[in-house]
C-alpha positions as MATLAB code, in Angstrom:
seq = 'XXXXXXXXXXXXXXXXXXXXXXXXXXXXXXXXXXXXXXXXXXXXXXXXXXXXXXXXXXXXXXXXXXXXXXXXXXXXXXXXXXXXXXXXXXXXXXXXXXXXXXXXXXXXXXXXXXXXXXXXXXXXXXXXXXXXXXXXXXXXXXXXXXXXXXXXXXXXXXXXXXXXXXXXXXXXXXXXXXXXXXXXXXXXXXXXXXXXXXXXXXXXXXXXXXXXXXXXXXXXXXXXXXXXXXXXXXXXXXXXXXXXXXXXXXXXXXXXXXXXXXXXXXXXXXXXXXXXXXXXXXXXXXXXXXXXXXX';
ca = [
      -2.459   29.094   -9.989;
      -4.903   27.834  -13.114;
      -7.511   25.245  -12.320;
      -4.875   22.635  -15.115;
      -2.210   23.129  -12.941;
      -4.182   22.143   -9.914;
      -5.377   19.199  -11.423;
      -2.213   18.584  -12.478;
      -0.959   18.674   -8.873;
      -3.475   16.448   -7.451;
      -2.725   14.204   -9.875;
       0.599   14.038   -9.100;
       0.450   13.130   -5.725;
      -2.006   10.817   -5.789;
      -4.581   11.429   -3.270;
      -6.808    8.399   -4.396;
      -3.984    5.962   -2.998;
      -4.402    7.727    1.039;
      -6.758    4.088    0.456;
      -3.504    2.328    1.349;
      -2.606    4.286    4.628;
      -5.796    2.613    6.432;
      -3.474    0.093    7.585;
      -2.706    2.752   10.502;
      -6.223    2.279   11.663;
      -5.794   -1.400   11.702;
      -4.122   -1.655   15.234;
      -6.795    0.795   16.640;
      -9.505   -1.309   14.960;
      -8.304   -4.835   16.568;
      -7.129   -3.657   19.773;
     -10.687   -2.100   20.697;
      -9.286    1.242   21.920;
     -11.377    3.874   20.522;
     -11.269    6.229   23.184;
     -11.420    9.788   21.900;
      -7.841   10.625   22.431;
      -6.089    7.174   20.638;
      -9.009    7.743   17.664;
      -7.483   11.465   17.131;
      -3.743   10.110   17.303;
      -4.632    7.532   14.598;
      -6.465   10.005   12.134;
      -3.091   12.572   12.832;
      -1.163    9.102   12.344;
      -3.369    8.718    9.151;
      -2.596   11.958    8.064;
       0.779   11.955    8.311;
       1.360    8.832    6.547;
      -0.895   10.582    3.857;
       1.673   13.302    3.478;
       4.753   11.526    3.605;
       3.241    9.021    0.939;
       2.321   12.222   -1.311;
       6.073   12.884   -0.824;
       7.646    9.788   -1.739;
       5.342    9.424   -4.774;
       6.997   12.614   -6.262;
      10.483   11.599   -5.447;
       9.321    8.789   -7.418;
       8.523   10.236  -10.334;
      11.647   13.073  -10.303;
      14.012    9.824  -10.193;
      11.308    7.452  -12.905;
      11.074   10.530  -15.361;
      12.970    9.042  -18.368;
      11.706    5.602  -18.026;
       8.074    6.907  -17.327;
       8.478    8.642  -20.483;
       9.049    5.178  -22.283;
       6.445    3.557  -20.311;
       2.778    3.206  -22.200;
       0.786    4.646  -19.686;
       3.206    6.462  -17.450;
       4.345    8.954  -20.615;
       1.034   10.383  -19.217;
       2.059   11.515  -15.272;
       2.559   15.135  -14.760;
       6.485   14.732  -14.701;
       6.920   12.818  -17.699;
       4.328   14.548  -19.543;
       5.770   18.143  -18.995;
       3.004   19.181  -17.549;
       5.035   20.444  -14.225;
       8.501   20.860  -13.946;
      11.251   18.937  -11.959;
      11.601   22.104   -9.683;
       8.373   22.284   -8.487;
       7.949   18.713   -8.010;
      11.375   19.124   -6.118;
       8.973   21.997   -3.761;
       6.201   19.812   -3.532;
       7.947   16.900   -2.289;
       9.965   18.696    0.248;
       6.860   20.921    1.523;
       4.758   17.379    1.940;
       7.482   15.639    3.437;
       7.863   18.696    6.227;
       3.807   18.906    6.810;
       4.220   14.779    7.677;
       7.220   15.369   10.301;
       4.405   18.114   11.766;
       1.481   15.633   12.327;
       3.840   13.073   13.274;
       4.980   15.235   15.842;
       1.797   16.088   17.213;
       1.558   12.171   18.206;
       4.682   11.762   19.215;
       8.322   10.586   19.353;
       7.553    7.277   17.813;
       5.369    8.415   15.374;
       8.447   10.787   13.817;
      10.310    7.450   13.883;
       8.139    5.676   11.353;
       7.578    8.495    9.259;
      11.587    8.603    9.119;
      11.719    5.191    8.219;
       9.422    5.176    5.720;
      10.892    7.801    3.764;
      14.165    6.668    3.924;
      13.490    2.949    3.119;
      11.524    5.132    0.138;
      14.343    6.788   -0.872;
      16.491    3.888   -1.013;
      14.280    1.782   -2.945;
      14.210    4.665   -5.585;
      17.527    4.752   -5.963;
      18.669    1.153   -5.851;
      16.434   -1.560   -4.221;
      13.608   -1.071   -6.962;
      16.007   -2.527   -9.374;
      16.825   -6.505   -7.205;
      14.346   -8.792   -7.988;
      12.277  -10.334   -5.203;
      13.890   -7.421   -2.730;
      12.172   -5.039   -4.520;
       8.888   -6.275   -3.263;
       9.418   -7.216    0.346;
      10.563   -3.348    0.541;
       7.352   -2.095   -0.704;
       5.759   -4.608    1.756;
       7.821   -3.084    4.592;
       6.412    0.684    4.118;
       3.001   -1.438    4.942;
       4.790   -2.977    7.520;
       5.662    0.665    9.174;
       2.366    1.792    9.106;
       0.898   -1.024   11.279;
       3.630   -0.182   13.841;
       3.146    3.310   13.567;
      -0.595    2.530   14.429;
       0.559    0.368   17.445;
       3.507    0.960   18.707;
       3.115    4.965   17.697;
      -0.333    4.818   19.647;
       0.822    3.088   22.586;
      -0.694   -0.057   21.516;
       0.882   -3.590   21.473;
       1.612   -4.838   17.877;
       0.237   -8.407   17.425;
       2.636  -11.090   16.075;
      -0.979  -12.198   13.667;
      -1.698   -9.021   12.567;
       2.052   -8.482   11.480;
       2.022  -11.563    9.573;
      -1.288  -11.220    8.034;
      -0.259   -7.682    6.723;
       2.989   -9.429    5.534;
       1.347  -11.841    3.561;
      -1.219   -9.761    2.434;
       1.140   -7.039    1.398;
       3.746   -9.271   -0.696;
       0.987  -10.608   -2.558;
       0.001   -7.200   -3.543;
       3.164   -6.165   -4.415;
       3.768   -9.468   -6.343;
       0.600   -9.198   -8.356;
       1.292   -5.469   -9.200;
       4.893   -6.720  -11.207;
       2.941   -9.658  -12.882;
       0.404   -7.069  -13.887;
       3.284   -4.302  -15.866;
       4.596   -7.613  -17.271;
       0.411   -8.067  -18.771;
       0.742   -4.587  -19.601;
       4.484   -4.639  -21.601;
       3.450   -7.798  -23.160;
      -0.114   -6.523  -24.332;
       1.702   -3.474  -26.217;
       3.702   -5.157  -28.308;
       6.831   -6.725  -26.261;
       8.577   -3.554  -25.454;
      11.824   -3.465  -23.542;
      11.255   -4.781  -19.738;
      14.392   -2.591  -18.819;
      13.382    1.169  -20.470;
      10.111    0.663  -18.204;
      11.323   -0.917  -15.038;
      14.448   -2.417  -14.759;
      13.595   -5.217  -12.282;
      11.428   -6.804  -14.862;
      14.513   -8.179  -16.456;
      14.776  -10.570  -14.144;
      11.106  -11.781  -13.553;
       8.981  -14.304  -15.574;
       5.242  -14.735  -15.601;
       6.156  -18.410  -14.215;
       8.191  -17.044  -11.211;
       5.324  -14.588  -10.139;
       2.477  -16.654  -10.323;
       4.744  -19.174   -7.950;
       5.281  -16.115   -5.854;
       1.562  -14.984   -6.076;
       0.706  -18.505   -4.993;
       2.242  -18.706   -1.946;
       1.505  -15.288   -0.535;
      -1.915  -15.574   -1.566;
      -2.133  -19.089    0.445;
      -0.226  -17.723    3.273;
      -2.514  -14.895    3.734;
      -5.350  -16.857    3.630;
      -3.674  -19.397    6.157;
      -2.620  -16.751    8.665;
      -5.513  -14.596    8.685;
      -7.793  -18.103    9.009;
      -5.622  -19.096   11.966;
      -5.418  -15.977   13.808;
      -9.472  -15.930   13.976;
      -9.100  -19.006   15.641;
      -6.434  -18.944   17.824;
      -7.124  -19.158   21.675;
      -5.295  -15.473   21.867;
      -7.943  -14.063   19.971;
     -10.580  -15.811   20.838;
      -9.332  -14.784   24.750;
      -8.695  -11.391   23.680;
     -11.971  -10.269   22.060;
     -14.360  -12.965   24.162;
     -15.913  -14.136   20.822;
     -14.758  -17.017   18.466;
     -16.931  -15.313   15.667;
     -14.134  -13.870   13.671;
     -14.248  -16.743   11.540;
     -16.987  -15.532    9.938;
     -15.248  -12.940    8.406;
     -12.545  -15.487    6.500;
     -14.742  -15.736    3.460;
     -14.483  -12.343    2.592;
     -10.873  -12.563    2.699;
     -10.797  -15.862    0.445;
     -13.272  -14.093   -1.542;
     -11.221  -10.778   -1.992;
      -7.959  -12.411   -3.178;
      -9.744  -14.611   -5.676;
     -11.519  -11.396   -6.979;
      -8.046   -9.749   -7.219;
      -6.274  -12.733   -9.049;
      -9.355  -12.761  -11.646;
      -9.308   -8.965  -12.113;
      -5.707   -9.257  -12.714;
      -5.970  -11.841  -15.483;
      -9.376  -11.383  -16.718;
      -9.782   -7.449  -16.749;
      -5.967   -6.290  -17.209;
      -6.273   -5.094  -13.889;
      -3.054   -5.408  -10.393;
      -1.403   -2.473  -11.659;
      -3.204   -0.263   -9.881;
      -4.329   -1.578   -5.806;
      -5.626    1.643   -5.563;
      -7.757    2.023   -8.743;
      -8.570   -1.484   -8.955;
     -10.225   -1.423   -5.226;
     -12.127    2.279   -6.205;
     -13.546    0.674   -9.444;
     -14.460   -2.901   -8.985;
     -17.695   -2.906   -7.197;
     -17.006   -6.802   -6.183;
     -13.756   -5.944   -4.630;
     -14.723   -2.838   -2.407;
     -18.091   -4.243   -1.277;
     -15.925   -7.192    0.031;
     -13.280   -4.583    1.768;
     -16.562   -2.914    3.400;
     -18.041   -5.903    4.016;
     -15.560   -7.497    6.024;
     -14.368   -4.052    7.761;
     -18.128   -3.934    8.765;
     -18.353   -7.942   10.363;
     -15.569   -7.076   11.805;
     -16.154   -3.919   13.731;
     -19.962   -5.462   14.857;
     -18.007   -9.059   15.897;
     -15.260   -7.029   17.845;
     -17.847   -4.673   19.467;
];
């Protein structure tokens, strides 16, 4: 195996999004277990999710080839570039998918439950929920969904109801900015055909997103706010100085809606948290209040 194809490989699964699967850790991080056997669950947990991901983004690009290929950046992906054929991708995708039923099994029953789910709400959004408006993003939101519960209920821990809803929030506004962002991109190179790049965009406008953006981006803020306050927090960590870490919150999702319009960025969660310095001091910012508040 040549070092291109390699590359080629890597690139192809996407190793730089594993980013994403951290919400596993969040139900360790909140619920204060971090005894040595729950922390090696969750990084098992974590690496399961990272493998099953891997998977899904393959599938992914086996069933987007064609319209990848019509897509301005996209053309570029492994698949739709040529570089490595639908057979090996088929390989890939299947050996991944295998290596996250392994881990998963390591943690437990529960654990193979999520990972199940997750690739089958994948598979299904691939091949037909991608394509209804509005649907399309709350089932992208529910693979984040499944990875808090597999880092609660899959760990033995009890899910919180705020934590849930935070994620939701969070999550929808994510997926919400990424569509308004590939409508930035089709409309920056030269009004190509919403439908030859991703169907769904058919039936979205700028206006409807931003409305969409809006409220998720107020929601989040609102939940997250109230859950640092709330007399079940406050009971269950003994501190009421979670507040403190709401400004970096505010902060983050006004970064993200300025990268997005500003710097052509919300395409790309992933990327855009790697290369904006603003953004991922913020993210290690607040992970870092948070861990010395909760401790």
């Amino acid at each position: 195996m040549n070092n291109q194809l390699i590359k080629q490989i890597i690139k192809l699964i996407r190793p730089y999004q594993y980013i994403k699967n951290s919400f596993v850790l969040l139900g360790v991080m909140f619920s204060k277990q971090w005894d040595k056997q729950t922390l090696l669950s969750a990084a098992l947990a974590f690496l399961a999710f990272c493998a099953i991901a891997s998977s899904v983004y393959v599938f992914n690009d086996i069933m987007d080839i064609e319209a990848d290929r019509q897509h301005p950046t996209k053309k570029n992906r492994p698949l739709a570039s040529g570089a490595i054929s639908v057979q090996v991708a088929w390989s890939i995708s299947g050996g991944l998918a295998l290596l996250a039923l392994l881990l998963a099994a390591i943690v437990g029953l529960w654990m193979v439950l999520f990972i199940v789910l997750y690739a089958v709400l994948n598979v299904g959004y691939s091949l037909r929920w991608k394509h209804i408006a509005v649907l399309d993003v709350f089932i992208i939101s529910a693979g984040f969904m499944l990875r808090i519960l597999a880092g609660t209920m899959g760990l033995e821990i009890a899910p919180s109801s705020w934590l849930l809803l935070c994620g939701l929030m969070l999550t929808l506004f994510l997926g919400f900015a990424k569509r308004r962002a590939e409508l930035i991109v089709i409309e920056n190179g030269g009004g190509s055909d919403r439908a030859l790049t991703r169907k769904v965009l058919s039936d979205y406008s700028p206006v409807i997103i931003e409305q969409f953006m809006s409220i998720s981006a107020a929601c989040t803020i609102l939940s997250y706010s109230l859950y640092t306050v709330s007399p079940e927090t406050v009971a269950r960590h003994g501190t009421q100085d979670l507040i403190y870490t709401v400004p970096f919150v505010v902060y983050g999702i006004f970064r993200y809606v300025f990268l997005l319009h500003q710097r052509g960025r919300g395409n790309d969660t992933a990327r855009d948290l790697y290369s904006d310095p603003h953004l991922l001091l913020t993210v290690l910012a607040w992970g870092i209040v948070t861990l010395v508040v909760l401790s």
